[in-house]
C-alpha positions as CSV (number, residue, x, y, z in Angstrom):
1,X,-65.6,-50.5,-10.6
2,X,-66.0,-51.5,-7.1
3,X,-68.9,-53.8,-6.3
4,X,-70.7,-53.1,-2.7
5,X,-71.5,-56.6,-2.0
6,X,-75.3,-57.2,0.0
7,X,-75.5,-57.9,3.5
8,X,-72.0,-56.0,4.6
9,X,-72.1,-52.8,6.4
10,X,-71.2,-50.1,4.9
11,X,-69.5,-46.7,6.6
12,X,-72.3,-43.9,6.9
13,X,-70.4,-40.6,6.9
14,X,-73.0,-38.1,6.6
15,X,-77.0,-37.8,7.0
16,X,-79.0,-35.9,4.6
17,X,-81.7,-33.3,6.1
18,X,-83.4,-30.4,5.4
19,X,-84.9,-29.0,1.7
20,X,-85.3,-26.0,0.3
21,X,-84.1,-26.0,-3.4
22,X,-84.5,-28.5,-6.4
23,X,-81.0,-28.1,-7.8
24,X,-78.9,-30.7,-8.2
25,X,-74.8,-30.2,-8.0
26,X,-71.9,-33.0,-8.1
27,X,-70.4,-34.2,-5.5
28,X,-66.6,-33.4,-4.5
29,X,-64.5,-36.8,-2.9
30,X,-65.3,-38.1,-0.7
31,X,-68.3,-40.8,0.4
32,X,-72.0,-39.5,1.6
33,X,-74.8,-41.3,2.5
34,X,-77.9,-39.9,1.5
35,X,-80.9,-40.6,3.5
36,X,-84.2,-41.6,1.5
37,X,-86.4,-42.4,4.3
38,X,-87.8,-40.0,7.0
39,X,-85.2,-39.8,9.8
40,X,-87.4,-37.8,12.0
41,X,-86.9,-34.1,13.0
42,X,-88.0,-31.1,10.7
43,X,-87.1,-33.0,7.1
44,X,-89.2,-33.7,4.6
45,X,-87.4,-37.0,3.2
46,X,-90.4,-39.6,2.8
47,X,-91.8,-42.4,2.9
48,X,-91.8,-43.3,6.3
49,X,-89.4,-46.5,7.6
50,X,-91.3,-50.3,7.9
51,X,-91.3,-52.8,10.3
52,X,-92.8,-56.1,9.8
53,X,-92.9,-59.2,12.4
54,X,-89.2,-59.6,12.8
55,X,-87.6,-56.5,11.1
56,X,-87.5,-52.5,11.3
57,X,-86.0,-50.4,9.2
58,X,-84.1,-47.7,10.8
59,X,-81.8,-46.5,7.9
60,X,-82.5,-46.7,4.2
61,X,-80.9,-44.8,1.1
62,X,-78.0,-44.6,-1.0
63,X,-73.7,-44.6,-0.6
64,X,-72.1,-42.0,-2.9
65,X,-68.7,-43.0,-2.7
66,X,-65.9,-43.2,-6.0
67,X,-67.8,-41.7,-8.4
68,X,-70.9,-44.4,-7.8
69,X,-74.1,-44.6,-5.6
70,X,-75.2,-48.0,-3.8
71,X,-78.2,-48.9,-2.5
72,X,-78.0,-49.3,1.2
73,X,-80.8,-50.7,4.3
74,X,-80.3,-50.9,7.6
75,X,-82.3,-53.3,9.5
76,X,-83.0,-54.1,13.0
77,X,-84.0,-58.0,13.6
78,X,-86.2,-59.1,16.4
79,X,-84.2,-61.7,19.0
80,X,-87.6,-64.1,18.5
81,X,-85.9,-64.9,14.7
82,X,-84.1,-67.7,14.4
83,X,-80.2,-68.1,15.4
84,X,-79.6,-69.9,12.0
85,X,-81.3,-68.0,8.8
86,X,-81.0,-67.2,5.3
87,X,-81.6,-63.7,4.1
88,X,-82.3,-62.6,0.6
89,X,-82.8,-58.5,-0.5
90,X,-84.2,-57.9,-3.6
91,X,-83.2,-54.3,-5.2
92,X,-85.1,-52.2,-8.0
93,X,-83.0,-52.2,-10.9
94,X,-83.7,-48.7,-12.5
95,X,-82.4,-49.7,-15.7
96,X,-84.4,-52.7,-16.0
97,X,-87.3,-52.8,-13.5
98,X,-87.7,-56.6,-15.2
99,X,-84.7,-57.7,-13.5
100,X,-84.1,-56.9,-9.8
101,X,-80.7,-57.1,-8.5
102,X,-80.7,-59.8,-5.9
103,X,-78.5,-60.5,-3.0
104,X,-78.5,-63.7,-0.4
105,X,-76.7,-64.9,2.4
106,X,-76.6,-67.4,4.8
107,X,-76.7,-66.4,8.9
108,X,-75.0,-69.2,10.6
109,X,-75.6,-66.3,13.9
110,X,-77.8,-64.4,13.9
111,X,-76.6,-60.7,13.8
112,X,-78.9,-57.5,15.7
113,X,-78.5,-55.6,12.8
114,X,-78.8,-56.7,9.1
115,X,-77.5,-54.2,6.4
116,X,-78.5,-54.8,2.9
117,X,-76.6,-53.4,-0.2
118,X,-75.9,-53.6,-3.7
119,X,-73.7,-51.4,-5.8
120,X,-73.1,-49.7,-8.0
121,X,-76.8,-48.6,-9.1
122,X,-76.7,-46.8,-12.5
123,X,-80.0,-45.1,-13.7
124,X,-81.4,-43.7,-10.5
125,X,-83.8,-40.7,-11.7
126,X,-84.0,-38.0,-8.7
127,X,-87.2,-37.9,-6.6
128,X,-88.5,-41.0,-7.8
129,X,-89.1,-44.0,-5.1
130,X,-87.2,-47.3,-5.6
131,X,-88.4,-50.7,-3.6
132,X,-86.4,-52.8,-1.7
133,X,-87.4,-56.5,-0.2
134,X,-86.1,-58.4,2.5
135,X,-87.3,-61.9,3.2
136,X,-85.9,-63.8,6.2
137,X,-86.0,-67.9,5.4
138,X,-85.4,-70.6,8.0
139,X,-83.0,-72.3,5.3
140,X,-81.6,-71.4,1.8
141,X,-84.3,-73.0,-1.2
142,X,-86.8,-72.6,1.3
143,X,-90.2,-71.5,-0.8
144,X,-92.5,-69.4,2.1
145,X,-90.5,-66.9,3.8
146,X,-90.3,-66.3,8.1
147,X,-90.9,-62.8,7.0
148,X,-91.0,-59.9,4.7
149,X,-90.7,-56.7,4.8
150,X,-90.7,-54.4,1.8
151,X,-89.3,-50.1,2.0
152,X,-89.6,-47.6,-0.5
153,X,-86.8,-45.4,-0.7
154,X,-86.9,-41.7,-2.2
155,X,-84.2,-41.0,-4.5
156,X,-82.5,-37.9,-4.3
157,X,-79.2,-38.9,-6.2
158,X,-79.1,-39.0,-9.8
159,X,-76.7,-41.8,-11.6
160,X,-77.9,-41.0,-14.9
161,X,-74.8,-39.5,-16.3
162,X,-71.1,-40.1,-15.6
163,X,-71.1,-38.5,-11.7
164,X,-73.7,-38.9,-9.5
165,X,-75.9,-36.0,-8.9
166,X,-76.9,-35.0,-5.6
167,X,-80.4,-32.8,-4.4
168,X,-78.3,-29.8,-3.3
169,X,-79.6,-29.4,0.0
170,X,-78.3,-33.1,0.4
171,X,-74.9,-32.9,-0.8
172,X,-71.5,-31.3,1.2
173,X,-70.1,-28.3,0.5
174,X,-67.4,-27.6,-2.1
């Protein structure tokens, strides 16, 4: 299987909005990302993005690409951060909630836009709300973080069995 590595950006191809059923159906090829944050307009998709001191979330939920769903955060950093930064993004594991999946990297620039992933997720039950934590350090092994900023994202894929599920009112046509 692919692994979506963290901190790389990764191709958003569709938007989910709009409920009205709780069924569930596959999902023909393809990739989709499914929102799990509100996006604003007439959805219902909760909870509501973050912001802390030097981030905002603007984008947060899940890659179905392959036949596999990755997490996936899109984050706005303030210009006050510093030019030179390590990021790390901590990930619910929903197999294990004892043992997060963890990504770091190291910012030699510092980018407008910060996109946190990891992939693939197995176990994701639909509906239920999966954390994700950023911290911003001035330098790798550093103990206090320059910032943190922590979004819960709503589920509404399924990567219990062998194909992920997708809330119908979320996923393409056949």
């Amino acid at each position: 299987m692919n692994r979506i590595s963290a901190l790389s950006l990764v191709a958003i191809s569709l938007v989910a909005a709009g409920c009205s059923s709780s069924a569930t159906k596959s999902l023909p090829a393809g990739q989709y990302f499914v929102s799990g944050i509100y996006q604003g307009g007439p959805t219902i998709t909760e909870p509501r993005p973050v912001q802390s001191s030097l981030m905002a979330v603007t984008k947060g939920g899940f890659q179905v690409a392959d036949g596999t769903a990755a997490y996936v955060l899109r984050v706005t950093l303030s210009p006050d951060l510093p030019e030179q930064f390590f990021a790390r993004a901590t990930f619910e594991n929903p197999q294990d909630f004892s043992e997060p999946f963890v990504e770091e990297g190291e910012f030699l620039q510092r980018p407008s836009i910060l996109t946190p992933a990891h992939g693939p997720v197995s176990g994701l039950v639909m509906f239920r709300e999966y954390r994700i934590t950023v911290e911003l350090f001035m330098n790798k092994g550093d103990s206090a973080p320059l910032d943190t900023l922590t979004q819960t994202i709503r589920s509404y894929v399924d990567t219990q069995g062998e194909e992920p599920l997708v809330y119908s009112e979320f996923a393409p046509a056949k």
